[in-house]
N, CA, C and O atoms as CSV, one atom per row, in Angstrom:
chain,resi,resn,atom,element,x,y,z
A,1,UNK,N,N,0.816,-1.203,0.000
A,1,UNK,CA,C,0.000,0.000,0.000
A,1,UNK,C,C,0.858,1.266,0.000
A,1,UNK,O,O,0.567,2.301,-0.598
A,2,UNK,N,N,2.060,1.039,0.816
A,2,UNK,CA,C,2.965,2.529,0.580
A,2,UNK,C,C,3.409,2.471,-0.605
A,2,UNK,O,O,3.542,3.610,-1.053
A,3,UNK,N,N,3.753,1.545,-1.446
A,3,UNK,CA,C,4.169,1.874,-2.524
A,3,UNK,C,C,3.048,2.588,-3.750
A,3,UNK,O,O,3.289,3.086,-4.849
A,4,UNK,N,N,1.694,2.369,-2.968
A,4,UNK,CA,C,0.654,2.694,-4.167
A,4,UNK,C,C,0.754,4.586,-3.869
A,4,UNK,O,O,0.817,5.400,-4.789
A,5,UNK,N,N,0.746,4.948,-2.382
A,5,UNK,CA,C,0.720,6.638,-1.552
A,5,UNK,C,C,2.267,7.064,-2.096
A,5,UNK,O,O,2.517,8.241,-2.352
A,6,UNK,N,N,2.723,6.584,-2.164
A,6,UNK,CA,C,4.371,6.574,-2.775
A,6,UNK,C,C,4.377,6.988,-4.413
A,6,UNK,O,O,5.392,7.474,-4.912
A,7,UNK,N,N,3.428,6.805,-5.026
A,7,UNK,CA,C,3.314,7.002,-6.432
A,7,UNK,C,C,2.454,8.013,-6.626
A,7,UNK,O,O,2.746,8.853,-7.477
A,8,UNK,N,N,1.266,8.131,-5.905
A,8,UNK,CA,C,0.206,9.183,-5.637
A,8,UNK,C,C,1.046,10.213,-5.301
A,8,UNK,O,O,1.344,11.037,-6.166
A,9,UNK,N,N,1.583,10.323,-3.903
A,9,UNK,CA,C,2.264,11.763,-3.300
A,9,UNK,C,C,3.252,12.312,-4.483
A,9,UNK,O,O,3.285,13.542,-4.519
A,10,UNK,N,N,4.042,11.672,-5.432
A,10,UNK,CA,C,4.998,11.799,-6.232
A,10,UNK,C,C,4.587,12.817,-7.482
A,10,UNK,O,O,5.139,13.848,-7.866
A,11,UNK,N,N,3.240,12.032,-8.034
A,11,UNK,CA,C,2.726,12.494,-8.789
A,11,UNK,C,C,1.734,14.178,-8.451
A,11,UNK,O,O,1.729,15.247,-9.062
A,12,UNK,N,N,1.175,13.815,-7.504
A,12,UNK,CA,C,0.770,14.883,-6.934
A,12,UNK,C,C,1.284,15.869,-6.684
A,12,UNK,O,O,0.797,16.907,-7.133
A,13,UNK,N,N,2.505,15.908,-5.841
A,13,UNK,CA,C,3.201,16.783,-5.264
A,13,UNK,C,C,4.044,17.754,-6.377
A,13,UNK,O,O,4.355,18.918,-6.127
A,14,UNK,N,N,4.362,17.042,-7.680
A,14,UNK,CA,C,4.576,17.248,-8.868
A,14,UNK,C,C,3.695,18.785,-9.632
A,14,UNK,O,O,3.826,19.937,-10.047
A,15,UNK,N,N,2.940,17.851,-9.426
A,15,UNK,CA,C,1.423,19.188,-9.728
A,15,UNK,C,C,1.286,20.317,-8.956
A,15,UNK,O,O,1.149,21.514,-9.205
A,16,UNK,N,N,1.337,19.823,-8.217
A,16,UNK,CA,C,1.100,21.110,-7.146
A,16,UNK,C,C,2.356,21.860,-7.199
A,16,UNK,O,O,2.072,23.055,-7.116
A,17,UNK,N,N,3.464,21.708,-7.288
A,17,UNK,CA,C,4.688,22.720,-8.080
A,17,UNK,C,C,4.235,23.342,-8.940
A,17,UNK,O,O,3.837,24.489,-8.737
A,18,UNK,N,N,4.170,22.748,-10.153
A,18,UNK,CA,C,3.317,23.126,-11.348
A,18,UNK,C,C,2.233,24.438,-11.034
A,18,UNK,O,O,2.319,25.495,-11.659
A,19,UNK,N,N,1.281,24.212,-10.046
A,19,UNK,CA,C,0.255,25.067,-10.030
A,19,UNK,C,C,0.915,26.566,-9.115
A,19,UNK,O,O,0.480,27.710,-9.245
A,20,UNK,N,N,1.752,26.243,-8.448
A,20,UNK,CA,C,2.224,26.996,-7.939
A,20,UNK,C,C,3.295,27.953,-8.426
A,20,UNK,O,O,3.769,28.932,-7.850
A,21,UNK,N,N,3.545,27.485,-9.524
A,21,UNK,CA,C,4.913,28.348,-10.325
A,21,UNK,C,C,3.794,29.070,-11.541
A,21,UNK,O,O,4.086,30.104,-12.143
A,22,UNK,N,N,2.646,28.402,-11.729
A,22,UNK,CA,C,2.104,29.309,-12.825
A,22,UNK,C,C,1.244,30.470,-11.639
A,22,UNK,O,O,1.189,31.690,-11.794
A,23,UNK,N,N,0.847,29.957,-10.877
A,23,UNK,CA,C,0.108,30.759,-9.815
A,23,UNK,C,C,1.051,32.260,-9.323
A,23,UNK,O,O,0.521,33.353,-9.124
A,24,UNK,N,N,2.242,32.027,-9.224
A,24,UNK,CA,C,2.803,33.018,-8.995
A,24,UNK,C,C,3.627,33.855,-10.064
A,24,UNK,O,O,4.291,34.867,-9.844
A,25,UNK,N,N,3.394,33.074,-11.501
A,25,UNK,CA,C,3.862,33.756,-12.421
A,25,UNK,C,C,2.662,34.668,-13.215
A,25,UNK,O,O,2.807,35.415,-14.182
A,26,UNK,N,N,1.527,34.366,-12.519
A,26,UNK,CA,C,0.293,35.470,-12.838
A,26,UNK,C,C,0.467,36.520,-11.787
A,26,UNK,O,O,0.138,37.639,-12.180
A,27,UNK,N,N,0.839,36.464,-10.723
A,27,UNK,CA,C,1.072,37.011,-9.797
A,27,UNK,C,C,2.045,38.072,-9.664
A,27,UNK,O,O,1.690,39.177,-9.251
A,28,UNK,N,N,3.338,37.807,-10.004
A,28,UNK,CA,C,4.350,38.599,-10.290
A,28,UNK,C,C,4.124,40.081,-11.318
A,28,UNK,O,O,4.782,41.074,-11.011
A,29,UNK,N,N,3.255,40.141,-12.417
A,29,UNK,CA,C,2.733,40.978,-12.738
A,29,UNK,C,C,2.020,42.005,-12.492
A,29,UNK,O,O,2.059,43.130,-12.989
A,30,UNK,N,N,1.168,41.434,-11.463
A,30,UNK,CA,C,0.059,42.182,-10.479
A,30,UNK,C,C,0.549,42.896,-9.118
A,30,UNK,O,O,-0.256,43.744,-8.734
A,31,UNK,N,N,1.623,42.750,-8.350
A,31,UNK,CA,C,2.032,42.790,-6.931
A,31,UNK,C,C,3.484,43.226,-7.233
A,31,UNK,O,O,4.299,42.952,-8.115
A,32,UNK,N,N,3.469,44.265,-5.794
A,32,UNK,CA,C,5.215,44.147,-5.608
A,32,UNK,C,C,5.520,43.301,-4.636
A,32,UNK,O,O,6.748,43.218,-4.625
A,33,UNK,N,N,4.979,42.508,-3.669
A,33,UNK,CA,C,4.854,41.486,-2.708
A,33,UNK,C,C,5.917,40.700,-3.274
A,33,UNK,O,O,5.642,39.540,-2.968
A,34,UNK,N,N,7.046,40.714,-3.973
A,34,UNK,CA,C,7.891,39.760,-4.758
A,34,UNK,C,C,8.414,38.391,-3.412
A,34,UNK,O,O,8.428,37.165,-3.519
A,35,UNK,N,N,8.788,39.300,-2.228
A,35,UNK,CA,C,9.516,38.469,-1.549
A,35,UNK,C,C,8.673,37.019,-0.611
A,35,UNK,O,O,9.126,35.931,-0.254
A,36,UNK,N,N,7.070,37.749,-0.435
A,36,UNK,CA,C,6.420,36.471,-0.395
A,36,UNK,C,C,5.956,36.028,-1.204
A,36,UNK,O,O,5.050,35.347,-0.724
A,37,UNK,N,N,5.955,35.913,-2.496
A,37,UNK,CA,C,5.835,35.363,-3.402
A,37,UNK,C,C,7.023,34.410,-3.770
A,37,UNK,O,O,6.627,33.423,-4.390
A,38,UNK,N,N,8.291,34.441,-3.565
A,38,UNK,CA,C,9.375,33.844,-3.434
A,38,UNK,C,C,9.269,33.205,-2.389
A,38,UNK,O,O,9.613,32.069,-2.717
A,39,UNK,N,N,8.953,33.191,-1.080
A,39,UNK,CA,C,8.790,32.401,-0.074
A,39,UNK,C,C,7.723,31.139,-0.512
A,39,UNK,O,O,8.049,29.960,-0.372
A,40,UNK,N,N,6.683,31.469,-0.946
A,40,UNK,CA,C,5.709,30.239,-1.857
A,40,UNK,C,C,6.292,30.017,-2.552
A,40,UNK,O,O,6.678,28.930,-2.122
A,41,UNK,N,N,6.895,30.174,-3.641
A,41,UNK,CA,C,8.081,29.167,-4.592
A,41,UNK,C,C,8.701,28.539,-4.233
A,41,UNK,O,O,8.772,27.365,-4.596
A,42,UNK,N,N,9.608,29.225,-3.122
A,42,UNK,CA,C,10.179,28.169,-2.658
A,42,UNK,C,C,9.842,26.933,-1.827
A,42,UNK,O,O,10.165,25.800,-2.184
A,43,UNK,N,N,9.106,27.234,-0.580
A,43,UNK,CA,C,8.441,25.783,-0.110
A,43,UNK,C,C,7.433,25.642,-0.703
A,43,UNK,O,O,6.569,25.500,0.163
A,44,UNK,N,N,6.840,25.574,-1.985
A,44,UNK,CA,C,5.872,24.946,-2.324
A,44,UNK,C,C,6.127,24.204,-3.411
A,44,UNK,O,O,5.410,23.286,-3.810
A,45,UNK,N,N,7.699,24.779,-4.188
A,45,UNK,CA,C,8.302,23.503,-5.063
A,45,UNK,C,C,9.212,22.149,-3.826
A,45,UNK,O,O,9.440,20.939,-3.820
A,46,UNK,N,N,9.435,23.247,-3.023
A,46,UNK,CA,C,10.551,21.997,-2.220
A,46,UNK,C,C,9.605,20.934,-2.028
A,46,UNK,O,O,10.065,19.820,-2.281
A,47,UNK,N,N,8.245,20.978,-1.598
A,47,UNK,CA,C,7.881,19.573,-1.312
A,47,UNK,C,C,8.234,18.340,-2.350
A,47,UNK,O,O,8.761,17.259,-2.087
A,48,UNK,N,N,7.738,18.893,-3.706
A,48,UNK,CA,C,8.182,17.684,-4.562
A,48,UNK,C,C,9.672,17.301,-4.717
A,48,UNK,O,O,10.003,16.281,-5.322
A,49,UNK,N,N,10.493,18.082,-4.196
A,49,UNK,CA,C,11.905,18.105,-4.445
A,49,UNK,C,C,12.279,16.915,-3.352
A,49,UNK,O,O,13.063,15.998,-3.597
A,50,UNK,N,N,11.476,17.127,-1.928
A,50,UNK,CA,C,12.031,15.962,-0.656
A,50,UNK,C,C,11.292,15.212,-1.190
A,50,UNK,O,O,11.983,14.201,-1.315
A,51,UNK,N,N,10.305,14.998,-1.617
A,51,UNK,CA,C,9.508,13.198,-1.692
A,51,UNK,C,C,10.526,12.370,-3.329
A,51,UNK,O,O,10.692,11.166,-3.527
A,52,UNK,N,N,10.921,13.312,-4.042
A,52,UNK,CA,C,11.601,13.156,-5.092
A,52,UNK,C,C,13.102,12.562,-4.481
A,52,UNK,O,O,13.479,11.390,-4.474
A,53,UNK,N,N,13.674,13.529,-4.076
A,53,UNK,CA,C,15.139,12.884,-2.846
A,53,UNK,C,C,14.740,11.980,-2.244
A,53,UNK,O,O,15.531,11.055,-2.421
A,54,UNK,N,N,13.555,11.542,-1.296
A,54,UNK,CA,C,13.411,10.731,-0.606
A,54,UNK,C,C,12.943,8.829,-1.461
A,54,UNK,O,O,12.743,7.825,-0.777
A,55,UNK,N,N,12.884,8.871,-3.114
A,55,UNK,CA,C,13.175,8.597,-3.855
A,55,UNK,C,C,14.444,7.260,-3.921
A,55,UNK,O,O,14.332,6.087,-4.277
A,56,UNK,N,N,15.484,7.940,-3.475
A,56,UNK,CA,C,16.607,7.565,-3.373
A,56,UNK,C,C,16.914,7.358,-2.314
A,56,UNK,O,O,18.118,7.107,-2.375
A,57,UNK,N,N,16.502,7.278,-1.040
A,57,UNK,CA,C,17.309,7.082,-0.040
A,57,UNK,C,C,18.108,6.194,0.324
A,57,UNK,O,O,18.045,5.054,-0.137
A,58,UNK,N,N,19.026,6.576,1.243
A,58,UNK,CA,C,20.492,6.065,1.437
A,58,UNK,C,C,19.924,4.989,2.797
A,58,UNK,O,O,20.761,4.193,3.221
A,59,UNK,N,N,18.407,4.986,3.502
A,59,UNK,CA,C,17.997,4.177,4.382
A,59,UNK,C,C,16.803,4.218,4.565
A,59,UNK,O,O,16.163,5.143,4.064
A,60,UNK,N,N,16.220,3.315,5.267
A,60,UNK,CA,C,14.280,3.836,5.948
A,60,UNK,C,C,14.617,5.369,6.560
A,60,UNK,O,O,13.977,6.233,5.960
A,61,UNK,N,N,15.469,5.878,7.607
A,61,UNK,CA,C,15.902,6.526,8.354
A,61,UNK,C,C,15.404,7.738,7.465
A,61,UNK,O,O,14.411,8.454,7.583
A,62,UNK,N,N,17.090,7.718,5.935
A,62,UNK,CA,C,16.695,8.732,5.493
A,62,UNK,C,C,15.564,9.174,4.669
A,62,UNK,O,O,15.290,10.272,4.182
A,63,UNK,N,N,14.905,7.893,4.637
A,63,UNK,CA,C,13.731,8.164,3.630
A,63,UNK,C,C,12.404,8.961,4.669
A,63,UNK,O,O,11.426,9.571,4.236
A,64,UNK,N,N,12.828,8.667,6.371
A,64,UNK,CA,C,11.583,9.027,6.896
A,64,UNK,C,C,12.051,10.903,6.743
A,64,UNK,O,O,11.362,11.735,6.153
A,65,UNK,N,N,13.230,11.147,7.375
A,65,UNK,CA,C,13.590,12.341,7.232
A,65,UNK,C,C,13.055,13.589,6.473
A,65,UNK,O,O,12.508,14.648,6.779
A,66,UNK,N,N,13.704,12.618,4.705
A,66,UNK,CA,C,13.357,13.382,3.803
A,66,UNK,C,C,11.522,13.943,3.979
A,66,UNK,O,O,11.061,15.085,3.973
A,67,UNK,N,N,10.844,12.631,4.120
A,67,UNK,CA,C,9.211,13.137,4.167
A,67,UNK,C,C,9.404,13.929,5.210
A,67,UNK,O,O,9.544,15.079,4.796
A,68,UNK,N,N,9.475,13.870,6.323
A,68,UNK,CA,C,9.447,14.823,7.123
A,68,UNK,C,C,9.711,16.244,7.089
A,68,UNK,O,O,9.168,17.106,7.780
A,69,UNK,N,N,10.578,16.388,6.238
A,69,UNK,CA,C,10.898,17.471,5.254
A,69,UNK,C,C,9.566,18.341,4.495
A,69,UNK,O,O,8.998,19.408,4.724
A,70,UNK,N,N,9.427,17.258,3.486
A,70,UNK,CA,C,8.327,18.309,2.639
A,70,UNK,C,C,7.231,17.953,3.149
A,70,UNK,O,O,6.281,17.964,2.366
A,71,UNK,N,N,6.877,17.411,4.951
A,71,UNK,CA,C,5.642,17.751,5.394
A,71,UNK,C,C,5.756,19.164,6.094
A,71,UNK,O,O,4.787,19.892,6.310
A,72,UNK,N,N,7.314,19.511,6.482
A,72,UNK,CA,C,7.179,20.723,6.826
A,72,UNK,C,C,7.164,21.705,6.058
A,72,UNK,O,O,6.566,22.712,6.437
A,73,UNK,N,N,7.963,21.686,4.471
A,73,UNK,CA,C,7.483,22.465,3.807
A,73,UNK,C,C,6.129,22.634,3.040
A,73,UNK,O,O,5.798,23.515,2.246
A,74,UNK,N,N,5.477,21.608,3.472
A,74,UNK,CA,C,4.076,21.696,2.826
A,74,UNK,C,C,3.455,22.204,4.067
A,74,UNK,O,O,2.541,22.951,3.717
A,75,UNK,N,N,3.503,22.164,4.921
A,75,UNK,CA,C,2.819,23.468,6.157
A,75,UNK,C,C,2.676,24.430,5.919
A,75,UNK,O,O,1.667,25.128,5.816
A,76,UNK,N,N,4.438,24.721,5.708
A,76,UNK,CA,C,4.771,26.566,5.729
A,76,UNK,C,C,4.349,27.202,4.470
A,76,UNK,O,O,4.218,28.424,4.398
A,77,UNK,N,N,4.041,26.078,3.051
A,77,UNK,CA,C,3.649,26.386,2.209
A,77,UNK,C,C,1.892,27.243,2.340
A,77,UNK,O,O,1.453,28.255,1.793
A,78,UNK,N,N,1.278,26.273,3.310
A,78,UNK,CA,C,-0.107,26.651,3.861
A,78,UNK,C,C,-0.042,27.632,4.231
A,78,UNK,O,O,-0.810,28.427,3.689
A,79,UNK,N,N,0.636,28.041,5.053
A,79,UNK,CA,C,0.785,29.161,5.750
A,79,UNK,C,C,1.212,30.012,4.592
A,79,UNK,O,O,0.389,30.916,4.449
A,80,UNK,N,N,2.036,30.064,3.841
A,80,UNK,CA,C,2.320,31.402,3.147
A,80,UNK,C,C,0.777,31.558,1.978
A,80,UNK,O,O,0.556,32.612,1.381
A,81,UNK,N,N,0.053,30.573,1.870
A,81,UNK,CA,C,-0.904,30.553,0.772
A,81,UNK,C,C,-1.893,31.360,1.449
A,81,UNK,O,O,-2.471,32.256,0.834
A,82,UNK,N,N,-2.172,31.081,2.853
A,82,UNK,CA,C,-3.267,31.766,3.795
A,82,UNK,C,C,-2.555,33.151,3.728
A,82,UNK,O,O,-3.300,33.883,3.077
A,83,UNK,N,N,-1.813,33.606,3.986
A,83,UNK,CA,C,-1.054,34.832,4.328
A,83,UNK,C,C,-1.391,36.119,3.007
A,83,UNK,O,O,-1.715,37.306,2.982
A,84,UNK,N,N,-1.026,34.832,1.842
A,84,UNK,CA,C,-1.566,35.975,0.636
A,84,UNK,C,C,-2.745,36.255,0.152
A,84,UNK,O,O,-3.011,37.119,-0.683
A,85,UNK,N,N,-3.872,35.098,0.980
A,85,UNK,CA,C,-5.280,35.166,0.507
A,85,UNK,C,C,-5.822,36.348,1.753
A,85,UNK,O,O,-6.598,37.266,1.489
A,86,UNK,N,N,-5.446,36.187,2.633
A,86,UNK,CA,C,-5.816,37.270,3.604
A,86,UNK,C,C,-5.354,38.861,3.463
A,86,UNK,O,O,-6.104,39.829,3.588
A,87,UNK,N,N,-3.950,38.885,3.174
A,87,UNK,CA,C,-3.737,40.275,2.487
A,87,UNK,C,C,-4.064,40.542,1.022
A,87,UNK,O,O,-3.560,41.459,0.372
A,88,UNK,N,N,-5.225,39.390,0.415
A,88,UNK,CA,C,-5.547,39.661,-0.883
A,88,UNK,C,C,-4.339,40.462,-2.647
A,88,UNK,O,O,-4.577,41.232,-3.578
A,89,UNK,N,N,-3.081,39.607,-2.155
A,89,UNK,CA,C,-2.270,39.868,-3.019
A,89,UNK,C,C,-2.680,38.305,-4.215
A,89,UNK,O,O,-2.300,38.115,-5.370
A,90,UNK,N,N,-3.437,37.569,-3.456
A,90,UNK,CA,C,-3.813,36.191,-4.060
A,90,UNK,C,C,-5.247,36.200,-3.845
A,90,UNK,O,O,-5.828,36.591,-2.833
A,91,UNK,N,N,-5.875,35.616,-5.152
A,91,UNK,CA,C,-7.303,36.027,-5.225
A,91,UNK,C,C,-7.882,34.709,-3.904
A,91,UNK,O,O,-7.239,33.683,-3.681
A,92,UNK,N,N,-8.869,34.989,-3.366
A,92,UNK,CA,C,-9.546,33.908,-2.410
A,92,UNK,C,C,-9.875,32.667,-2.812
A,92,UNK,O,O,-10.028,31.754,-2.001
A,93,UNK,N,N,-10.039,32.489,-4.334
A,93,UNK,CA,C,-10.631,31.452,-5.109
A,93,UNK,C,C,-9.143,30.567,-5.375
A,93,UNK,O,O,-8.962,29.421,-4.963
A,94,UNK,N,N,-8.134,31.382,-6.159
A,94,UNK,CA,C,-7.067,30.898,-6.509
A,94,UNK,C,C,-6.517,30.106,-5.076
A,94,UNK,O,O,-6.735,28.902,-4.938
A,95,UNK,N,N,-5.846,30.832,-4.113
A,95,UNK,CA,C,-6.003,30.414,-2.452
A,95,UNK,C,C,-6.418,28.979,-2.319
A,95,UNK,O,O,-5.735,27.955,-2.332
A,96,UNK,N,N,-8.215,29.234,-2.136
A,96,UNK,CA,C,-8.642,27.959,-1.339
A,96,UNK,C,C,-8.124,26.721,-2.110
A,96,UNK,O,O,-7.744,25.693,-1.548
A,97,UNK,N,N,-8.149,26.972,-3.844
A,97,UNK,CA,C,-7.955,25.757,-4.413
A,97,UNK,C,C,-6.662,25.183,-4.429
A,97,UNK,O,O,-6.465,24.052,-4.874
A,98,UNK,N,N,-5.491,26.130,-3.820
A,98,UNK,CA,C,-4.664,26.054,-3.787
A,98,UNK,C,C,-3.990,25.215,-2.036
A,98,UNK,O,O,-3.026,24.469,-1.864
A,99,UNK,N,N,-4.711,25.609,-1.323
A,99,UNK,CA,C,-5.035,25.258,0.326
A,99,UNK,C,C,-6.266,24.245,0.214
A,99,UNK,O,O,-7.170,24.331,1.045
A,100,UNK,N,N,-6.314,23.306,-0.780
A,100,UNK,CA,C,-7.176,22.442,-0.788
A,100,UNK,C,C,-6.217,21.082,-1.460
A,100,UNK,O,O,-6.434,19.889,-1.245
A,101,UNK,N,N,-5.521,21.454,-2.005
A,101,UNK,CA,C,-4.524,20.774,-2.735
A,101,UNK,C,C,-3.616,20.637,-1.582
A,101,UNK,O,O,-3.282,19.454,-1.653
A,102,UNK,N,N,-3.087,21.094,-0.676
A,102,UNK,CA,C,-2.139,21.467,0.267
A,102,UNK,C,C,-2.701,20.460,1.246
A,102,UNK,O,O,-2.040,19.478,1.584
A,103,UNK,N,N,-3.769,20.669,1.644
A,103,UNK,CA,C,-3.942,19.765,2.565
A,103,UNK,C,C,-4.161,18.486,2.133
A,103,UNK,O,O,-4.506,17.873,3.143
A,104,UNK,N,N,-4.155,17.666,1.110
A,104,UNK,CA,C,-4.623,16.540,0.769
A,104,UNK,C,C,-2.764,16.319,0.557
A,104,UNK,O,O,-2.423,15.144,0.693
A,105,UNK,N,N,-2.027,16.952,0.362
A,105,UNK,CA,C,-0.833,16.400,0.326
A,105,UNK,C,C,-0.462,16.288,1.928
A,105,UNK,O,O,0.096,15.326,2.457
A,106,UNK,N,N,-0.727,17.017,2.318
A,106,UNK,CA,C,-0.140,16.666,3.892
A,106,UNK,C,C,-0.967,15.397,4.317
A,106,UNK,O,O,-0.400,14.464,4.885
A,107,UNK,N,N,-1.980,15.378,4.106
A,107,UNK,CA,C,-2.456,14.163,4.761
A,107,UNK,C,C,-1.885,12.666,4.331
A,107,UNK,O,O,-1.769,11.651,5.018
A,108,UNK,N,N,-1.575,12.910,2.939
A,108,UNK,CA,C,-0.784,11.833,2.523
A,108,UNK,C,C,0.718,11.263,3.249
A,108,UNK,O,O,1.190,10.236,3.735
A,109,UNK,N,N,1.119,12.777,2.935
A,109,UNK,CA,C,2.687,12.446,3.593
A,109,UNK,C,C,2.402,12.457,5.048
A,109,UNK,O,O,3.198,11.636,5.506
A,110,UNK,N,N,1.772,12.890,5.922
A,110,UNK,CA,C,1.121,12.211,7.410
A,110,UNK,C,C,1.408,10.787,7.019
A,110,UNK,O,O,2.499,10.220,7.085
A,111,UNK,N,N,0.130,10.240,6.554
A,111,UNK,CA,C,0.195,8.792,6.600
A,111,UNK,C,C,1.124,8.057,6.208
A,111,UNK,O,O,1.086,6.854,6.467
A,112,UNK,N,N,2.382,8.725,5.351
A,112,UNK,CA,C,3.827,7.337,4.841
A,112,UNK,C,C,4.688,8.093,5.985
A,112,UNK,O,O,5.774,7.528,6.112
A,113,UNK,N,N,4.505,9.426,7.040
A,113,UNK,CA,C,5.391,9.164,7.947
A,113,UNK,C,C,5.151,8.449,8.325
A,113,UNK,O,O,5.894,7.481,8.157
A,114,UNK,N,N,3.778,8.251,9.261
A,114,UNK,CA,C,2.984,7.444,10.063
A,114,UNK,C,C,3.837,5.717,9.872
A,114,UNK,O,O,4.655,5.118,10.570
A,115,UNK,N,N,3.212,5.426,8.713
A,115,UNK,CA,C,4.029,4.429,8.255
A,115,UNK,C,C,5.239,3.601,8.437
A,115,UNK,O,O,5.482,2.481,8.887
A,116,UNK,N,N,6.037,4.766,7.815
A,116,UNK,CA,C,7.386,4.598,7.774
A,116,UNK,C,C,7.967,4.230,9.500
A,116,UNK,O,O,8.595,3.251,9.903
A,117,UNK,N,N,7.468,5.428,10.241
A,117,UNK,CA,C,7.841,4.997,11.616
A,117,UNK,C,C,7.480,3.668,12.514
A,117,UNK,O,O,8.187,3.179,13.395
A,118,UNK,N,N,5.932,3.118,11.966
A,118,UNK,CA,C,6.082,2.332,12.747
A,118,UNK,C,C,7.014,1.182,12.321
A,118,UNK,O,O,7.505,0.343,13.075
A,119,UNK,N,N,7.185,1.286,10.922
A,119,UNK,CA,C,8.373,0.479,10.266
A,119,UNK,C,C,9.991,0.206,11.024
A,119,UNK,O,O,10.714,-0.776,11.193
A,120,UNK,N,N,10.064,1.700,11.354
A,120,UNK,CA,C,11.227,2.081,11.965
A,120,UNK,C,C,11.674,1.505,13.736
A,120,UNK,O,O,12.703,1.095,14.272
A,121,UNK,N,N,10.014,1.807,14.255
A,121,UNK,CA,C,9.668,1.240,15.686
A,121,UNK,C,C,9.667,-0.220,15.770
A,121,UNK,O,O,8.823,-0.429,16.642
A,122,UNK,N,N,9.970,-0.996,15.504
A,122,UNK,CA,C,9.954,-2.497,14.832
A,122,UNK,C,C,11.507,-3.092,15.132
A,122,UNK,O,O,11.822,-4.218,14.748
């Protein structure tokens, strides 16, 4: 079964880069907000970047790590998505669908930490 959430989160997390680099390349036009707008680029591509590294890992260890990783950058990603829908530099619509996507990845990578650890606890 992790290998099936393992292919899902991959693919997913993929996309959601994707939506997020065109999301802020509509954005960049509209706003001088550049520097949180760079803060969402950046943790909101890193998630696919750790489940992608975590890909390869060198152990269970580092593979739990890595997720652990882009569950935290998929937080702070939340957080910077709420931040721009509330100071309306990001439309509310663009936002939720964007903080709707966000949370269905965290819940994923929740469950292969979840996973992984009790793997680890063993």
């Amino acid at each position: 079964m992790i290998e099936l959430a393992e292919r899902i989160v991959e693919r997913k997390s993929f996309e959601f880069a994707i939506k997020i680099v065109k999301a802020i390349r509509g954005l960049r036009k509209d706003t001088r907000e550049y520097e949180l707008l760079n803060q969402l680029l950046r943790s909101g591509t890193s998630i696919g970047a750790n489940i992608a590294e975590a890909t390869y890992a060198q152990s269970d260890k580092d593979f739990h790590l890595k997720r652990r990783i882009a569950l935290k950058e998929a937080n702070e990603t939340k957080y910077w998505l709420k931040l721009l829908r509330e100071t309306e530099v990001m439309d509310k619509e663009t936002a939720d669908g964007l903080v709707k996507d966000i949370d269905e990845l965290i819940r994923i990578i929740t469950s292969i930490i979840r996973t992984t650890q009790e793997k680890l606890d063993q």
